[in-house]
Structure formats: C-alpha cells, structure tokens
N, CA, C and O atoms as a CHARMM CRD file, in Angstrom:
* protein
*
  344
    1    1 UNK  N     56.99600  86.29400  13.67800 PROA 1      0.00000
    2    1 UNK  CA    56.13000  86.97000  12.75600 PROA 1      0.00000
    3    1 UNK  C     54.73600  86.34700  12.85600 PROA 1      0.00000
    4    1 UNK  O     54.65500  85.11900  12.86800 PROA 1      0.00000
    5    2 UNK  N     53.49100  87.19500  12.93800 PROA 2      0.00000
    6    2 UNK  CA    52.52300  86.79400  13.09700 PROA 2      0.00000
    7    2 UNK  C     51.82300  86.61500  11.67600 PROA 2      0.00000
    8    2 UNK  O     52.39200  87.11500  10.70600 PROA 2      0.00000
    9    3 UNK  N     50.68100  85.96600  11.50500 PROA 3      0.00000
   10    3 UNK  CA    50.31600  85.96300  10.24500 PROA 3      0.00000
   11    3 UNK  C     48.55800  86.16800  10.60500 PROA 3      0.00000
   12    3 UNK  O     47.82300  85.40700  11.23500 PROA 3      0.00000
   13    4 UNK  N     48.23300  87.51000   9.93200 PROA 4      0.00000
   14    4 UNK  CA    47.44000  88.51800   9.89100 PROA 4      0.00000
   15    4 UNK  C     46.39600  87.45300   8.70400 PROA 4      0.00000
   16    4 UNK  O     45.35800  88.03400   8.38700 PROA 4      0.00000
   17    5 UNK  N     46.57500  85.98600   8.04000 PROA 5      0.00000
   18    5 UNK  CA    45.19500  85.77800   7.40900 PROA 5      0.00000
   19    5 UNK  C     43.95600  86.20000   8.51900 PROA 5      0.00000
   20    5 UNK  O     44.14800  86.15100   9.73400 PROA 5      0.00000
   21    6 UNK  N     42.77000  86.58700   7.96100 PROA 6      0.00000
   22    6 UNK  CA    41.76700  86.18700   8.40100 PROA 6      0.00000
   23    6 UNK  C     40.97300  84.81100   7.78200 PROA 6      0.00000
   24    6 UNK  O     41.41300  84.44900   6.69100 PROA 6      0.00000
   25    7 UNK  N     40.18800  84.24000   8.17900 PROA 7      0.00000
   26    7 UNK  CA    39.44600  82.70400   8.18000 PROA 7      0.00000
   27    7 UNK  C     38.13000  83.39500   7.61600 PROA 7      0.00000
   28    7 UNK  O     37.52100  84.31400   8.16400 PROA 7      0.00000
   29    8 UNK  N     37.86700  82.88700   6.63500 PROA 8      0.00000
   30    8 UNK  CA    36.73200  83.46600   5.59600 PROA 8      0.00000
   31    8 UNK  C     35.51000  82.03400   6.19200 PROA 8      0.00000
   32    8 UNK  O     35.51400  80.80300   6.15800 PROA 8      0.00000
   33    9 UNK  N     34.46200  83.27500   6.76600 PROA 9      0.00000
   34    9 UNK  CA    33.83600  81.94200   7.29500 PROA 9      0.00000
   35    9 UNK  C     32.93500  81.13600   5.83600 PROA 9      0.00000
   36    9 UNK  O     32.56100  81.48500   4.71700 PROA 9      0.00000
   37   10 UNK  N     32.88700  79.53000   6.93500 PROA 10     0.00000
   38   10 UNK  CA    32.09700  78.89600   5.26600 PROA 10     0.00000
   39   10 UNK  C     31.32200  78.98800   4.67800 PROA 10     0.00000
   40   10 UNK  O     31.29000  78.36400   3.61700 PROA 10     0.00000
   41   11 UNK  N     30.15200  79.93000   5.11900 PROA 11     0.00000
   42   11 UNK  CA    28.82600  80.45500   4.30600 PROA 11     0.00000
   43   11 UNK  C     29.47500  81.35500   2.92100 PROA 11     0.00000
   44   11 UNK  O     28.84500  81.53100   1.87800 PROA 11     0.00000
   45   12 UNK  N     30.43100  81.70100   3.10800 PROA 12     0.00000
   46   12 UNK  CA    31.05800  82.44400   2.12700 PROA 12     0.00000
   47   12 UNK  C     32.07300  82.74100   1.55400 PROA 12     0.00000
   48   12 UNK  O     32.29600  83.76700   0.91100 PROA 12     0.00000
   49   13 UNK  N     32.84000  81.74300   1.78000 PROA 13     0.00000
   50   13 UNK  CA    33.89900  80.65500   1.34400 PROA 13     0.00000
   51   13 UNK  C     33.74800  80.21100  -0.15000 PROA 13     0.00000
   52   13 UNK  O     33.88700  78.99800  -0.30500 PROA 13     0.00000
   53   14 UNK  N     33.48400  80.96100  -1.32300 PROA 14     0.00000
   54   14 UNK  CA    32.98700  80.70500  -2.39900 PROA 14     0.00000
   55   14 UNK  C     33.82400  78.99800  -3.39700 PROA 14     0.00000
   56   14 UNK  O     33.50000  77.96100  -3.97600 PROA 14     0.00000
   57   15 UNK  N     34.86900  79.71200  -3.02300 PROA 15     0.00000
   58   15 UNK  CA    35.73600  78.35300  -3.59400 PROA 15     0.00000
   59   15 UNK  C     35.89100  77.12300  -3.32500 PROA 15     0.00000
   60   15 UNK  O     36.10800  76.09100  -3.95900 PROA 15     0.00000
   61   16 UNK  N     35.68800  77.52300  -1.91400 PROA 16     0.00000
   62   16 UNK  CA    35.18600  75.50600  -1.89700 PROA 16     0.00000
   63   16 UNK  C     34.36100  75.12800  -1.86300 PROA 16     0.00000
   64   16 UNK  O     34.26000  73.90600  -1.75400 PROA 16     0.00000
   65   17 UNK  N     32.79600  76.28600  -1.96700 PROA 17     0.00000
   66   17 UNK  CA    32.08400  75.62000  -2.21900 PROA 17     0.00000
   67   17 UNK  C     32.06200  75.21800  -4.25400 PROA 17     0.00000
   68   17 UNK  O     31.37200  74.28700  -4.67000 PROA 17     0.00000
   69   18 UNK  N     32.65200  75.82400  -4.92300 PROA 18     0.00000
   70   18 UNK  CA    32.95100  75.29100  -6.32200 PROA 18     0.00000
   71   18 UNK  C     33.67100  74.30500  -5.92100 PROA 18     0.00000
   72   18 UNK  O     32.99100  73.32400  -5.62200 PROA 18     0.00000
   73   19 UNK  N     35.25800  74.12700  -5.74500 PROA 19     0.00000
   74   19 UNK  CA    35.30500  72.66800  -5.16500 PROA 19     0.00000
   75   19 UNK  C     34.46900  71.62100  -5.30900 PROA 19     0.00000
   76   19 UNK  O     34.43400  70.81300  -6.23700 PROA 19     0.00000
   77   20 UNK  N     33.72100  71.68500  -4.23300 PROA 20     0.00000
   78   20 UNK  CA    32.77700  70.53500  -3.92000 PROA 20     0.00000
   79   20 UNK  C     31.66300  70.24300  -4.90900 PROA 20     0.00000
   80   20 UNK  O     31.15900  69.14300  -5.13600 PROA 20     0.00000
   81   21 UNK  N     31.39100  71.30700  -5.40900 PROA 21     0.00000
   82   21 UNK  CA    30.39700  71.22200  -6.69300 PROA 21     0.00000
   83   21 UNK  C     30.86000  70.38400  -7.81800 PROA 21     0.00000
   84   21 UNK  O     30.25300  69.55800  -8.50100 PROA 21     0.00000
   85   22 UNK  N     32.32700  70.87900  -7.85100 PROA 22     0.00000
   86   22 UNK  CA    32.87400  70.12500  -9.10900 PROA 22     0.00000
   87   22 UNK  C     33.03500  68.71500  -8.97000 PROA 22     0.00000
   88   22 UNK  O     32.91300  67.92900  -9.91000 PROA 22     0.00000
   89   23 UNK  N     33.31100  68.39000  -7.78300 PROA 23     0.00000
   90   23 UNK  CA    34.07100  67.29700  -7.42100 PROA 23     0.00000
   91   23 UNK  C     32.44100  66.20300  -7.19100 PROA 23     0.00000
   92   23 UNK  O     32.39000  64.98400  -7.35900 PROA 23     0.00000
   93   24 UNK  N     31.48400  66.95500  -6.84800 PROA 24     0.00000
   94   24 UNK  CA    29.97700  66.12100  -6.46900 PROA 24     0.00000
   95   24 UNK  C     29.86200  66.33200  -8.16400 PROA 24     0.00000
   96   24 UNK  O     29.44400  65.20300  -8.42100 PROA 24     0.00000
   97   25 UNK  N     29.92800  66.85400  -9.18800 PROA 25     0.00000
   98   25 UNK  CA    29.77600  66.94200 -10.53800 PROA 25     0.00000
   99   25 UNK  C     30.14900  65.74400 -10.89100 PROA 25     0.00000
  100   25 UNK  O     29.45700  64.74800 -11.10500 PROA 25     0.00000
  101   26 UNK  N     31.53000  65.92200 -10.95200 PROA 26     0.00000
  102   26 UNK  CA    32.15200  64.84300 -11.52600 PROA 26     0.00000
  103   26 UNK  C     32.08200  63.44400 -11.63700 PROA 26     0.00000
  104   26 UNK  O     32.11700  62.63300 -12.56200 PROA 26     0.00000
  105   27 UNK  N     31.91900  63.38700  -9.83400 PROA 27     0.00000
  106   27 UNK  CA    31.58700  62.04300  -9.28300 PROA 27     0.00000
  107   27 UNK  C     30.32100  60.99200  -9.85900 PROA 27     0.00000
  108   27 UNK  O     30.28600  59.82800 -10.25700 PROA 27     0.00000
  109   28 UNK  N     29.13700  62.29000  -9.63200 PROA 28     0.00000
  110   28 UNK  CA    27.58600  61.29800  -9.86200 PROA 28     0.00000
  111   28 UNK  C     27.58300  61.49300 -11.47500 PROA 28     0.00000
  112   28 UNK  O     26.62300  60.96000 -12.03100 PROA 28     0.00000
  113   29 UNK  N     28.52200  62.18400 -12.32800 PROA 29     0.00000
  114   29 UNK  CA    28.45600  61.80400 -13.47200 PROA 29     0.00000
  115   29 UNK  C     29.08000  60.47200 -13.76000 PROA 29     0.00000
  116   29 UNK  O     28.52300  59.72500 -14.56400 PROA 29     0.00000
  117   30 UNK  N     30.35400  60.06500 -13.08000 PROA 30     0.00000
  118   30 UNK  CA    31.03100  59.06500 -13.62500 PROA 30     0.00000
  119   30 UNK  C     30.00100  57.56000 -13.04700 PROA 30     0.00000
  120   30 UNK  O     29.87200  56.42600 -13.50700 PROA 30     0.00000
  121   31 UNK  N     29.51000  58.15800 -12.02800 PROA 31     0.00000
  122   31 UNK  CA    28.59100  56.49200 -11.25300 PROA 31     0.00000
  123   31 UNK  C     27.80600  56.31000 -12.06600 PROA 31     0.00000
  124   31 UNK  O     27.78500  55.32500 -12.80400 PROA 31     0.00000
  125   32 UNK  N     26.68200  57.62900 -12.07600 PROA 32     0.00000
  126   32 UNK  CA    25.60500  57.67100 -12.76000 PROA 32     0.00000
  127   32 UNK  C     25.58100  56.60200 -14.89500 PROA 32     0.00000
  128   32 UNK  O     24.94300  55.85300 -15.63500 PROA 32     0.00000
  129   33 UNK  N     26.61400  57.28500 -14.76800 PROA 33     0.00000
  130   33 UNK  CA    26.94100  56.88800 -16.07000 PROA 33     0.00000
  131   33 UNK  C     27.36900  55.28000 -16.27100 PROA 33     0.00000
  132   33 UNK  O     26.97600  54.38000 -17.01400 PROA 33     0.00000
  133   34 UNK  N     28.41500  55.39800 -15.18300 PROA 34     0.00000
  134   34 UNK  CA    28.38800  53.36700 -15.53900 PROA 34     0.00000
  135   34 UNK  C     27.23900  52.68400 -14.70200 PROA 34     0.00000
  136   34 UNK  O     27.00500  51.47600 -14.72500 PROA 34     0.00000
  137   35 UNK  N     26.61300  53.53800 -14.02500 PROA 35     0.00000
  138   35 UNK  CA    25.20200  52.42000 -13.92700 PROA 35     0.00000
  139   35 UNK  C     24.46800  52.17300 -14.74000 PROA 35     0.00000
  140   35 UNK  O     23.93000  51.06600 -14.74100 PROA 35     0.00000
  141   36 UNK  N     24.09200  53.43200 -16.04900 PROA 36     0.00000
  142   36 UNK  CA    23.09400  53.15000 -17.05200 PROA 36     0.00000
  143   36 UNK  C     24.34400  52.36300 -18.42800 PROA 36     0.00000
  144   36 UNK  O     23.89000  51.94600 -19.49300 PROA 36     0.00000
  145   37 UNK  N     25.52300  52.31800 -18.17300 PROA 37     0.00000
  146   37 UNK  CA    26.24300  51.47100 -19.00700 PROA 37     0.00000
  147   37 UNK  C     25.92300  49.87200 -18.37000 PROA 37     0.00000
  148   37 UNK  O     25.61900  48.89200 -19.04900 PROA 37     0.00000
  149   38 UNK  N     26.07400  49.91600 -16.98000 PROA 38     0.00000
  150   38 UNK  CA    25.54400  48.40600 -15.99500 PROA 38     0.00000
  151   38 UNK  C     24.39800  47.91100 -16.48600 PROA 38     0.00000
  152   38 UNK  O     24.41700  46.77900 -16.96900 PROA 38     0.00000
  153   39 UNK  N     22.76000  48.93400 -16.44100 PROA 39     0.00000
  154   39 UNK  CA    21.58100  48.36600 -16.65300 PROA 39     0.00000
  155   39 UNK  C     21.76500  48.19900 -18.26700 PROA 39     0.00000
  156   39 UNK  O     21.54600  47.07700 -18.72400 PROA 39     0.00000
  157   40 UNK  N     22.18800  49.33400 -19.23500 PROA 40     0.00000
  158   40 UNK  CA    22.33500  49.04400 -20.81500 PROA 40     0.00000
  159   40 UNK  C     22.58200  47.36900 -21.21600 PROA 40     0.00000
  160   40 UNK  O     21.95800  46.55500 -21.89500 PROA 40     0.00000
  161   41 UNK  N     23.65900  47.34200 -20.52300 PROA 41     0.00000
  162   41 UNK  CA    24.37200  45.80100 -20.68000 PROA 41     0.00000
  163   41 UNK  C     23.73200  44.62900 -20.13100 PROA 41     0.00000
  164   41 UNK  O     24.04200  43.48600 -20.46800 PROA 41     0.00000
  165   42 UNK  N     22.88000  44.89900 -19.32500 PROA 42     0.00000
  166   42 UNK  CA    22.13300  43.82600 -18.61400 PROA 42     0.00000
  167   42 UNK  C     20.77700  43.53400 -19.12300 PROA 42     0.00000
  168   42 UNK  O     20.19200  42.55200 -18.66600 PROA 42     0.00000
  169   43 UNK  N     20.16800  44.33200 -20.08700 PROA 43     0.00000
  170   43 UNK  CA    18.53100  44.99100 -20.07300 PROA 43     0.00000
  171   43 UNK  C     19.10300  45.11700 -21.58800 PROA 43     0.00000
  172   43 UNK  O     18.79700  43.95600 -21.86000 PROA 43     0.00000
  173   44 UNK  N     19.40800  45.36300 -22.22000 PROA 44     0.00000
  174   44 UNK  CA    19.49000  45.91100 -23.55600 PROA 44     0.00000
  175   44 UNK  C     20.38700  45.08000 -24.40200 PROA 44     0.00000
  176   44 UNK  O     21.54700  44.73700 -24.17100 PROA 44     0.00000
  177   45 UNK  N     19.58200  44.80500 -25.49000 PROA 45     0.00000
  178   45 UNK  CA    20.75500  44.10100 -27.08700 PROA 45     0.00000
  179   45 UNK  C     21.15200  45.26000 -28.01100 PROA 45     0.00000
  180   45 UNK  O     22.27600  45.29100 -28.51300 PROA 45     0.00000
  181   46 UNK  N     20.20400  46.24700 -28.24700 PROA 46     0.00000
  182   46 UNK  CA    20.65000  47.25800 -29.38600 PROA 46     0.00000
  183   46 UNK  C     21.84700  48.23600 -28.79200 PROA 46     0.00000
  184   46 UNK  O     21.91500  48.73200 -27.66700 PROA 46     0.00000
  185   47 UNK  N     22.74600  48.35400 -29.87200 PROA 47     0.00000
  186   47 UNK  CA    23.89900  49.84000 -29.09300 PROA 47     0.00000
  187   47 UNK  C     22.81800  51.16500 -28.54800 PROA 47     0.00000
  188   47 UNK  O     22.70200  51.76400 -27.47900 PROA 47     0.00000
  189   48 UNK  N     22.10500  51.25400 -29.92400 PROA 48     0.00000
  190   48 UNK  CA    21.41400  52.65900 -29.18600 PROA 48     0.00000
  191   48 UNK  C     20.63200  52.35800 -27.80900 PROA 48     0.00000
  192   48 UNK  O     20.67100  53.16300 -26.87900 PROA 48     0.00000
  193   49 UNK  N     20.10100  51.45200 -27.75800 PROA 49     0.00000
  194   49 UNK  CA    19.27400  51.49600 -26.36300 PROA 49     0.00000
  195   49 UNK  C     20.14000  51.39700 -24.88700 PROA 49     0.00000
  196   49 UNK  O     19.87400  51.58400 -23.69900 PROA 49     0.00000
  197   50 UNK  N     21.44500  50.95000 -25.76100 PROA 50     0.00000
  198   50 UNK  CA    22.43500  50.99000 -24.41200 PROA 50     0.00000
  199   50 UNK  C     22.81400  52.14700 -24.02600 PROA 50     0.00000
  200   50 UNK  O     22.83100  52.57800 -22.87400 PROA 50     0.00000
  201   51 UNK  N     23.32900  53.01100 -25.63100 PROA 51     0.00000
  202   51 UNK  CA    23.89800  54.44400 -25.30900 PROA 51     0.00000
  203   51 UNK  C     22.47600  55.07300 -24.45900 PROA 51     0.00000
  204   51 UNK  O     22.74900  55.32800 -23.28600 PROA 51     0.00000
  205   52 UNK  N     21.29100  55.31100 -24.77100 PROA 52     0.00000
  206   52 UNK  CA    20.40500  56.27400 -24.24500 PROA 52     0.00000
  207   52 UNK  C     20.22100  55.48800 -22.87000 PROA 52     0.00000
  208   52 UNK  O     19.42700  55.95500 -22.05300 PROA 52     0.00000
  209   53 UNK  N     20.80900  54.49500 -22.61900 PROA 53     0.00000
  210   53 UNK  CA    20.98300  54.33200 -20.86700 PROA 53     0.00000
  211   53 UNK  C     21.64900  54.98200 -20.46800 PROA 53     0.00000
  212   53 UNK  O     21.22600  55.74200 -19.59700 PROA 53     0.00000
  213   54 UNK  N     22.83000  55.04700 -20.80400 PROA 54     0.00000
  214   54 UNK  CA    24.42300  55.70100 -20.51700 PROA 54     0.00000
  215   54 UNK  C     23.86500  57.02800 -20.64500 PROA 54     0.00000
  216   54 UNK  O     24.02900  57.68800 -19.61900 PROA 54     0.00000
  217   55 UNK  N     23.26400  57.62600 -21.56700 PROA 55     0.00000
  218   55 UNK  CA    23.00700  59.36600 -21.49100 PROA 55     0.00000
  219   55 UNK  C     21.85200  59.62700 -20.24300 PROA 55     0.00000
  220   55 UNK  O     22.08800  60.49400 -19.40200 PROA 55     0.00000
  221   56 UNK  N     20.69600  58.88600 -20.18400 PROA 56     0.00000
  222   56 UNK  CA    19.99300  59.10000 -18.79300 PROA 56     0.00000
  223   56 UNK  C     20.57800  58.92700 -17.63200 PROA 56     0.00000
  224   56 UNK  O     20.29700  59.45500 -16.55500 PROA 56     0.00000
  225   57 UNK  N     21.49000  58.09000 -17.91400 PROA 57     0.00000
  226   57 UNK  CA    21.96300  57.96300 -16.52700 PROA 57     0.00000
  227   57 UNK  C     23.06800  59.29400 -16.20000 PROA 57     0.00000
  228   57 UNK  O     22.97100  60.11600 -15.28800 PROA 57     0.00000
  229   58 UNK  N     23.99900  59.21100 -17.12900 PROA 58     0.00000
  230   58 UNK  CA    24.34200  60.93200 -16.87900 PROA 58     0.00000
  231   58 UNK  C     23.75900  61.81200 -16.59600 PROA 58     0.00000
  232   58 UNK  O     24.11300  62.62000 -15.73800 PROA 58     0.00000
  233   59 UNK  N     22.33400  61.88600 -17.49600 PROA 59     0.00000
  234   59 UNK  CA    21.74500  63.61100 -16.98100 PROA 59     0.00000
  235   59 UNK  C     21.13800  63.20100 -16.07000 PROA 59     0.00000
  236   59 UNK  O     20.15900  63.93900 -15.95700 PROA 59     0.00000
  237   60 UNK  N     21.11600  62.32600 -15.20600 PROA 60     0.00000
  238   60 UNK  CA    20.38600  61.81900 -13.85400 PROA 60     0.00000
  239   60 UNK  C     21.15500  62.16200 -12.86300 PROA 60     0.00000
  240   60 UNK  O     20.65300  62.34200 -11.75300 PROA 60     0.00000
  241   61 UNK  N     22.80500  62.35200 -13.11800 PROA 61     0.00000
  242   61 UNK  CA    23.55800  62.10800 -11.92100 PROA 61     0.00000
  243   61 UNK  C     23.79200  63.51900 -12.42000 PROA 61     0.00000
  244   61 UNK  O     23.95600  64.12800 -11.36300 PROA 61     0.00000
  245   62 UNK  N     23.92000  64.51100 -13.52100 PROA 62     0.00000
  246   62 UNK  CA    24.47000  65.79100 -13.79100 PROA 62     0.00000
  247   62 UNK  C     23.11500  66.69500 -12.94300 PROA 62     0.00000
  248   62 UNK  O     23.51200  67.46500 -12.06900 PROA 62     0.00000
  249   63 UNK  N     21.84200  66.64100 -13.12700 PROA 63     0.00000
  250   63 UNK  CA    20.49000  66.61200 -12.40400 PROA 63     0.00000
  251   63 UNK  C     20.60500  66.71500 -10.86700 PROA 63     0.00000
  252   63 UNK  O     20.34600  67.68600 -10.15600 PROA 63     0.00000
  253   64 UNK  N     20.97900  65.69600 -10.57700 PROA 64     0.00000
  254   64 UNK  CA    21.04800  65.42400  -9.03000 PROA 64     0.00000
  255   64 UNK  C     22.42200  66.57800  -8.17600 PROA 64     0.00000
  256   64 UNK  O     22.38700  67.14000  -7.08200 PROA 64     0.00000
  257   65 UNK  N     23.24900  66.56400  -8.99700 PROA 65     0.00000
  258   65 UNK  CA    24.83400  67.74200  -8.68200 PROA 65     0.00000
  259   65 UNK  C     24.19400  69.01000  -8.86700 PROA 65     0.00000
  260   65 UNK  O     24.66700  69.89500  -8.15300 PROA 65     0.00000
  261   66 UNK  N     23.46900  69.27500  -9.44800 PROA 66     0.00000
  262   66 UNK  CA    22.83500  70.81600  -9.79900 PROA 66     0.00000
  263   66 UNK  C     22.16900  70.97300  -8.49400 PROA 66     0.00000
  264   66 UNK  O     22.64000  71.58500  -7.53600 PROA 66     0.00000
  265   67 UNK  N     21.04000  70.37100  -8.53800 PROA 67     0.00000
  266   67 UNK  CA    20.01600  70.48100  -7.25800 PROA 67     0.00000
  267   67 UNK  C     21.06900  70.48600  -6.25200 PROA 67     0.00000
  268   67 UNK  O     20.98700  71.37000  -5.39900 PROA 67     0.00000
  269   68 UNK  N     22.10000  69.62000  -6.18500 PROA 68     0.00000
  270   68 UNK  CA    23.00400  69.93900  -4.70900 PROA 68     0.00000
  271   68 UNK  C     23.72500  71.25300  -4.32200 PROA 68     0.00000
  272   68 UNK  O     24.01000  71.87500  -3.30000 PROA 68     0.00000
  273   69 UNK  N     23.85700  71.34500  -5.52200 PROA 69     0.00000
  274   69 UNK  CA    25.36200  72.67800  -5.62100 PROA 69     0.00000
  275   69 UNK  C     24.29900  74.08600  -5.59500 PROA 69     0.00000
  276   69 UNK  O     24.85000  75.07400  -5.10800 PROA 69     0.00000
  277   70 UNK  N     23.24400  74.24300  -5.93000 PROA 70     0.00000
  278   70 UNK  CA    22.32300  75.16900  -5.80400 PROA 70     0.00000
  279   70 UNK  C     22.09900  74.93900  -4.57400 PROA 70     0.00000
  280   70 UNK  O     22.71200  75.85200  -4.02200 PROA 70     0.00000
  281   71 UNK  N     21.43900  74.07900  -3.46500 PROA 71     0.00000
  282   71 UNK  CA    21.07200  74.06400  -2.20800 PROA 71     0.00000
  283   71 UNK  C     22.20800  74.78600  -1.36100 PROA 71     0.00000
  284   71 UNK  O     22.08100  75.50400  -0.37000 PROA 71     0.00000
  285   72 UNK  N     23.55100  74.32200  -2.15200 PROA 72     0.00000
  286   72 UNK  CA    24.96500  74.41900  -1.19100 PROA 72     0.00000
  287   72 UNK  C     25.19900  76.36400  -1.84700 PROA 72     0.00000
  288   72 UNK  O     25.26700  77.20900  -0.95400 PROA 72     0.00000
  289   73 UNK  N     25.26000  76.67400  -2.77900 PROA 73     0.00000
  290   73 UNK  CA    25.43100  77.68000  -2.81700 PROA 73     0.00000
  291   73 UNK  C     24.73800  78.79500  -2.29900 PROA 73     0.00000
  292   73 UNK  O     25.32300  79.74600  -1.78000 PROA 73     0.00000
  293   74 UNK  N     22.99500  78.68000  -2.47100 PROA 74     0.00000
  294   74 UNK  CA    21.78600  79.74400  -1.78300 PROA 74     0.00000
  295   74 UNK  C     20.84600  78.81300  -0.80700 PROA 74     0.00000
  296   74 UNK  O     19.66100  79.08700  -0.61400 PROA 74     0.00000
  297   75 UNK  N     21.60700  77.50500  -0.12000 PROA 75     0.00000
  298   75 UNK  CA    21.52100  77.38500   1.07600 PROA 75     0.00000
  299   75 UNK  C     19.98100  77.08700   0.96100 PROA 75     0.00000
  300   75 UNK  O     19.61100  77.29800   2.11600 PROA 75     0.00000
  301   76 UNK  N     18.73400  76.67800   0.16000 PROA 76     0.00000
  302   76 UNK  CA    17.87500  76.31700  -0.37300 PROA 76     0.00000
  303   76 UNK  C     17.02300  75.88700  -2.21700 PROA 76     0.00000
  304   76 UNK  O     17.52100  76.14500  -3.31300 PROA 76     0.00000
  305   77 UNK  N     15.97400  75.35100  -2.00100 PROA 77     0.00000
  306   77 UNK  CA    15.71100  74.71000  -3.63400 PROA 77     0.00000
  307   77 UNK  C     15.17100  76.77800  -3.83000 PROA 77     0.00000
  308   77 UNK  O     14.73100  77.56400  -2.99000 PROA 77     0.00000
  309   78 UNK  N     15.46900  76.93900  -5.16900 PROA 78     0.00000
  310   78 UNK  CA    14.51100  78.37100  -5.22400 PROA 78     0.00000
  311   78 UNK  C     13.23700  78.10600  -5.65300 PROA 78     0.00000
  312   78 UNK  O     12.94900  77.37900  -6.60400 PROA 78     0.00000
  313   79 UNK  N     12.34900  78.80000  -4.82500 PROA 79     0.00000
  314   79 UNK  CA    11.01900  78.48600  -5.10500 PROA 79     0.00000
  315   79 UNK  C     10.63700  78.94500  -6.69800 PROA 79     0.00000
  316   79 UNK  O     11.10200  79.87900  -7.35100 PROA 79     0.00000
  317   80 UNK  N      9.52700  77.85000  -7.10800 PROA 80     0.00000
  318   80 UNK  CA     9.04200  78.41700  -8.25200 PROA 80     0.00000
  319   80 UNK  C      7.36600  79.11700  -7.82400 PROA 80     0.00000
  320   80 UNK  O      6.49500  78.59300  -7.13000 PROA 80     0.00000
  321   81 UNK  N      7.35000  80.26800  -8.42700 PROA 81     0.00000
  322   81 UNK  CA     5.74300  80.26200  -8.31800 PROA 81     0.00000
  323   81 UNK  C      5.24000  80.05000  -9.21400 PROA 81     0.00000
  324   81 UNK  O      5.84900  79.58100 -10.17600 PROA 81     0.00000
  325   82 UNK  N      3.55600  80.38900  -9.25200 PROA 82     0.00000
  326   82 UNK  CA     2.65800  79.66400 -10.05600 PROA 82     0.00000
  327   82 UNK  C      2.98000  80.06800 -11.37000 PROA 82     0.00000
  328   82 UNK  O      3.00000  79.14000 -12.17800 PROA 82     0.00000
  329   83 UNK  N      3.28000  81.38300 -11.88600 PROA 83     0.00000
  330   83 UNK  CA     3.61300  81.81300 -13.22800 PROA 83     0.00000
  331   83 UNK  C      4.90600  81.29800 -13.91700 PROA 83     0.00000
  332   83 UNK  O      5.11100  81.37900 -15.12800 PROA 83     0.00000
  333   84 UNK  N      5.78100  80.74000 -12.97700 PROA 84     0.00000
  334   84 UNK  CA     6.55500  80.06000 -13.62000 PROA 84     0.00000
  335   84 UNK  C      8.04900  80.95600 -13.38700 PROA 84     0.00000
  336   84 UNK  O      9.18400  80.49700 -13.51000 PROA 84     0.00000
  337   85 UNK  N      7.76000  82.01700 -13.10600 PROA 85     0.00000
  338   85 UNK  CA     8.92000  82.96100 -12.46300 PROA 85     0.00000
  339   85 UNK  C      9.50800  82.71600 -11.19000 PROA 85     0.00000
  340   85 UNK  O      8.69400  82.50200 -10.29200 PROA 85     0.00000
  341   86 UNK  N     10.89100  82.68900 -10.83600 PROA 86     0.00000
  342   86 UNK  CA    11.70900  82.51600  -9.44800 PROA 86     0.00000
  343   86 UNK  C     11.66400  84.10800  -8.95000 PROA 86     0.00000
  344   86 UNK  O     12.19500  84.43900  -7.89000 PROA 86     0.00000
C-alpha cells in the first residue's frame, strides 16, 4: 500500500511554524525572566525593584519572540511608514 501524503512545503507549513513560535515564546520568557530575577538579586534591595526586573526582563524576552515569530511567519519586519500605518 502506497501512502498518497503529500509534504506541505515549509513556507507554508503553518503549524510548525506555531510550534516554534511557542516553543521560542516560552523559552526567552523563562531566560529572560530569571535574568532580570539574576540582575534584581544582584543590583536591587527593595522587592519591588526586583519584581520590575523580573517584569522587564519578561517583556524583553516576550518582545524579542514576537519580532521572531513575525519575521518567521511573513518572512520579514512589516514596514512602518511615516503616518504610522503598515
């Protein structure tokens, strides 16, 4: 018996590129996050100044997964023009 899949090429392969989005999500959130828990603890005495390490450093690494997973999905950054419209 032959097996009739066809091979969905990877430009359009939607699911792994979610996959990889999630998985680059996940990741530079969890680094991102114990690095600004690393510098909090090293650099900082107050809780709050530790937590707002720990939250920059998340939306630093949640930041950085966007810009990727957008490049990976439309394959470039989308331009902005001058009015502020894509």
């Amino acid at each position: 018996m032959t097996d009739n899949k066809r091979l969905v090429p990877e430009k359009y392969d939607v699911n792994a590129k979610w996959d990889d989005c999630l998985d680059l999500t996940v990741r530079r959130f969890v680094y991102s996050s114990a690095a600004g828990a690393f510098g909090g603890l090293l650099f900082f005495r107050s809780p709050v100044t530790r937590w707002a390490s720990v939250a920059l450093g998340a939306g630093i690494g949640i930041g950085s997964a966007y810009t990727e997973c957008s490049r990976n999905f439309y394959g470039y950054d989308a331009p902005v023009s001058q009015d502020g419209k894509q």
